[in-house]
N, C-alpha and C positions, 0 to 999 in steps of 0.2 A: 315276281310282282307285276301285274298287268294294274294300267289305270286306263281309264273308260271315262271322257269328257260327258259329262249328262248334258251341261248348259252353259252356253256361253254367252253375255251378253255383252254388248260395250255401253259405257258411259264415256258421251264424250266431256262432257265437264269436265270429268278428271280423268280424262285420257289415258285410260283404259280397258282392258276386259275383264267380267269378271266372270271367274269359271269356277263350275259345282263339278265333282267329280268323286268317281268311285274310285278304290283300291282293293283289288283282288291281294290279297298275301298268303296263299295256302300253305302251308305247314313251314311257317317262319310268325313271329310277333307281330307287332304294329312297326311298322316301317320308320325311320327318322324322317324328321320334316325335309334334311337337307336332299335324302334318298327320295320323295315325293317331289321335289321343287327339280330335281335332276331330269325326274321320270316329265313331269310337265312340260318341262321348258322343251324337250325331245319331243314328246307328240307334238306340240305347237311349232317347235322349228324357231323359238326365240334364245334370246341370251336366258342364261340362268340369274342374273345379277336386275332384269325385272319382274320375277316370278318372284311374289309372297305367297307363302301361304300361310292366312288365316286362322283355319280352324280344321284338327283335324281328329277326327271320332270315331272310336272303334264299337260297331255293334255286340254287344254282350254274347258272347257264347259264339261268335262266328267270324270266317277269315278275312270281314269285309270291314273298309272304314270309307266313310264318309269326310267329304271334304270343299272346303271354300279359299280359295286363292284368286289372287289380283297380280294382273299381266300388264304393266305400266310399257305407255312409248317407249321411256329414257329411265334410266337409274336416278336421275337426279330429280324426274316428277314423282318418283317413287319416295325421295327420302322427303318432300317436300309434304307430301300429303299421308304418306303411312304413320302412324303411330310407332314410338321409342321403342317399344317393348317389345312389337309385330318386327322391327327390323331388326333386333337382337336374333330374336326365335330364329331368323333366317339365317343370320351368319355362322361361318361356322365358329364351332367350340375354339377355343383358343387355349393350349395347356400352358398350368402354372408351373411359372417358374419358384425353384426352390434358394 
Protein backbone atom coordinates (compact mmCIF):
# COMPACT_ATOMS: atom_id res chain seq x y z
CA UNK A 1 0.00 0.00 0.00
CA UNK A 2 1.66 3.39 -1.09
CA UNK A 3 -0.10 6.71 -0.19
CA UNK A 4 0.75 9.84 -2.13
CA UNK A 5 -0.23 13.34 -0.17
CA UNK A 6 -1.88 15.41 -3.33
CA UNK A 7 -2.69 18.51 -0.92
CA UNK A 8 -2.24 19.91 2.09
CA UNK A 9 -3.65 22.80 3.51
CA UNK A 10 -3.72 24.28 6.97
CA UNK A 11 -6.55 26.15 8.67
CA UNK A 12 -5.62 27.82 11.49
CA UNK A 13 -9.04 28.46 13.04
CA UNK A 14 -9.14 24.98 13.76
CA UNK A 15 -5.78 24.19 13.91
CA UNK A 16 -5.14 21.97 11.56
CA UNK A 17 -4.13 20.38 8.21
CA UNK A 18 -6.12 19.12 6.01
CA UNK A 19 -4.92 16.54 3.63
CA UNK A 20 -6.38 14.98 0.28
CA UNK A 21 -4.59 11.79 -0.62
CA UNK A 22 -4.16 8.90 -2.89
CA UNK A 23 -3.88 5.19 -1.92
CA UNK A 24 -2.21 2.87 -4.21
CA UNK A 25 -3.48 -0.87 -2.94
CA UNK A 26 -2.40 -3.30 -5.98
CA UNK A 27 -3.58 -6.74 -5.62
CA UNK A 28 -5.13 -6.54 -2.00
CA UNK A 29 -8.94 -4.54 -1.28
CA UNK A 30 -9.60 -1.22 -0.04
CA UNK A 31 -7.51 -0.80 2.88
CA UNK A 32 -9.08 -0.16 6.68
CA UNK A 33 -9.34 3.38 7.77
CA UNK A 34 -7.10 2.41 10.78
CA UNK A 35 -4.35 0.93 8.08
CA UNK A 36 -4.64 4.62 6.09
CA UNK A 37 -4.58 6.71 9.39
CA UNK A 38 -1.17 4.58 10.27
CA UNK A 39 0.11 5.03 6.60
CA UNK A 40 -0.48 9.08 7.17
CA UNK A 41 0.44 9.66 10.32
CA UNK A 42 4.11 7.93 9.05
CA UNK A 43 4.52 10.19 5.82
CA UNK A 44 3.68 13.24 8.07
CA UNK A 45 5.96 12.16 10.95
CA UNK A 46 2.93 12.92 13.44
CA UNK A 47 1.24 10.86 16.32
CA UNK A 48 -1.51 8.67 14.87
CA UNK A 49 -4.24 9.72 17.72
CA UNK A 50 -4.40 13.26 15.52
CA UNK A 51 -4.91 11.82 12.17
CA UNK A 52 -8.88 11.41 11.11
CA UNK A 53 -9.68 10.32 8.42
CA UNK A 54 -12.68 11.65 6.80
CA UNK A 55 -13.74 10.17 3.75
CA UNK A 56 -12.40 7.29 2.11
CA UNK A 57 -13.43 6.16 -1.79
CA UNK A 58 -12.55 3.57 -3.85
CA UNK A 59 -12.55 4.16 -7.70
CA UNK A 60 -14.86 1.56 -9.43
CA UNK A 61 -12.81 -1.09 -11.32
CA UNK A 62 -9.36 0.14 -9.97
CA UNK A 63 -6.57 -0.33 -7.21
CA UNK A 64 -6.82 3.39 -6.21
CA UNK A 65 -8.99 5.15 -3.41
CA UNK A 66 -9.15 8.47 -2.78
CA UNK A 67 -9.03 10.23 0.32
CA UNK A 68 -9.72 13.39 2.96
CA UNK A 69 -8.22 13.49 6.42
CA UNK A 70 -7.71 16.17 9.17
CA UNK A 71 -4.22 16.36 11.21
CA UNK A 72 -5.25 18.19 14.46
CA UNK A 73 -2.15 20.17 16.88
CA UNK A 74 -3.50 18.03 19.92
CA UNK A 75 -5.87 15.05 20.31
CA UNK A 76 -7.98 17.06 22.53
CA UNK A 77 -8.63 20.04 19.48
CA UNK A 78 -9.47 17.00 17.76
CA UNK A 79 -12.21 15.60 19.97
CA UNK A 80 -13.46 19.20 20.50
CA UNK A 81 -14.18 20.05 16.96
CA UNK A 82 -14.38 16.50 14.98
CA UNK A 83 -17.83 15.11 14.79
CA UNK A 84 -19.00 11.69 17.24
CA UNK A 85 -19.20 9.49 14.38
CA UNK A 86 -15.74 10.69 12.38
CA UNK A 87 -14.12 9.78 15.95
CA UNK A 88 -15.70 6.39 16.14
CA UNK A 89 -14.62 5.53 12.45
CA UNK A 90 -11.12 6.23 13.84
CA UNK A 91 -10.86 4.15 16.87
CA UNK A 92 -10.13 0.93 16.78
CA UNK A 93 -12.74 -1.86 16.70
CA UNK A 94 -13.26 -2.95 20.21
CA UNK A 95 -14.34 -6.92 20.40
CA UNK A 96 -17.59 -8.07 22.24
CA UNK A 97 -17.43 -9.51 25.03
CA UNK A 98 -19.75 -12.74 25.49
Amino acid sequence: MKVEIVEKKRNELLKREEVEFHVDHEKSGTPSRMEVKQKIASVLGVDEAKVFVKKLVTKTGSMTSVGLANVYDSADQAKLIEQKHIILRNSPKLEKKE
